[in-house]
N, C-alpha and C positions, 0 to 999 in steps of 0.2 A: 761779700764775694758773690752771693747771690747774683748781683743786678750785673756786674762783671762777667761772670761764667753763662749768663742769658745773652750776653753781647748788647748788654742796655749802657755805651756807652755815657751818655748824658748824664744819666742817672747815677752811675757809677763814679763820673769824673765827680761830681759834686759830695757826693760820700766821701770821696778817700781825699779830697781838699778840705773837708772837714776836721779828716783823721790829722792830715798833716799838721792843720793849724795847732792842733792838741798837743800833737807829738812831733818836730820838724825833724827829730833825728830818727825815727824810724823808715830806715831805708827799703823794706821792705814795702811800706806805703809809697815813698817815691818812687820806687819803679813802677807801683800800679799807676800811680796818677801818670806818669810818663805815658806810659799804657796807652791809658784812657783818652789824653789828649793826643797824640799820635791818633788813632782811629778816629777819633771824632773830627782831626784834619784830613784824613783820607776820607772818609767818607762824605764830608761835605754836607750833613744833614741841618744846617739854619738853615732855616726856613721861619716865617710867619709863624704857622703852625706850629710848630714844635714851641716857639717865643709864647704863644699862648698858654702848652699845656706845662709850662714850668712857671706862668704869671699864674696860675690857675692852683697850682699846686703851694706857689709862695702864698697866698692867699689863706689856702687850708692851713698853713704853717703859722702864717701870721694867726688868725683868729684861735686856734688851739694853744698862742702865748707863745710859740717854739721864734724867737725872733732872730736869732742867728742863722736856725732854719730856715725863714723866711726872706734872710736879706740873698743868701745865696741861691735862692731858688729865683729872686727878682734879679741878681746881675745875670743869671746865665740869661734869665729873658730879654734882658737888653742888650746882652752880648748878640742873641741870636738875631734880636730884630730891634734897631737901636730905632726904627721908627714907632716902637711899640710904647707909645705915652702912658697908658696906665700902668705898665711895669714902671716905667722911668720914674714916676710919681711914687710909686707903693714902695721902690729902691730909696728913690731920698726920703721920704717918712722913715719909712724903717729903719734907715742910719740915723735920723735924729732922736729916734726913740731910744735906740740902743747906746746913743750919748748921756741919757739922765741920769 
């Protein structure tokens, strides 16, 4: 609620997509991720940079062993900048790992 209540969209979408996957029927999380995604469309903040500081952060995720962590901190990165190869690379690794 924290990153939510700071107005840290990004961050926040990717939390409560988390929460969701855990729990699909709590409706109280879908309306935040509703939320989150709504603002993150009005705002329009992809950008390059933003792609990197979520490849940057999938990375911390990755090597700390957090890999589910990590796969969704790399799709938002490609989401934001699908030109961005090292996320796209460290995305398909990390779905193959989390298949073994």
């Amino acid at each position: 609620m924290d990153l939510f209540n700071k107005e840290n969209w990004m961050e926040a979408n990717i939390i409560f997509n988390r929460i969701a996957k855990l729990d699909p029927s709590d409706k109280k999380v879908e309306r935040y991720l509703a939320i989150t995604e709504q603002k993150l469309n009005e705002s329009k903040v992809y950008s390059p940079d933003e792609s990197k500081k979520f490849y940057n952060e999938g990375l911390k995720q990755y090597t700390a062993g957090n890999l589910e962590n990590a796969l969704e901190f790399f799709k938002k990165a490609v989401e934001l900048d699908p030109e961005n190869q090292k996320a796209q690379t460290a995305l398909e690794r990390t779905k193959k790992e989390l298949k073994k």
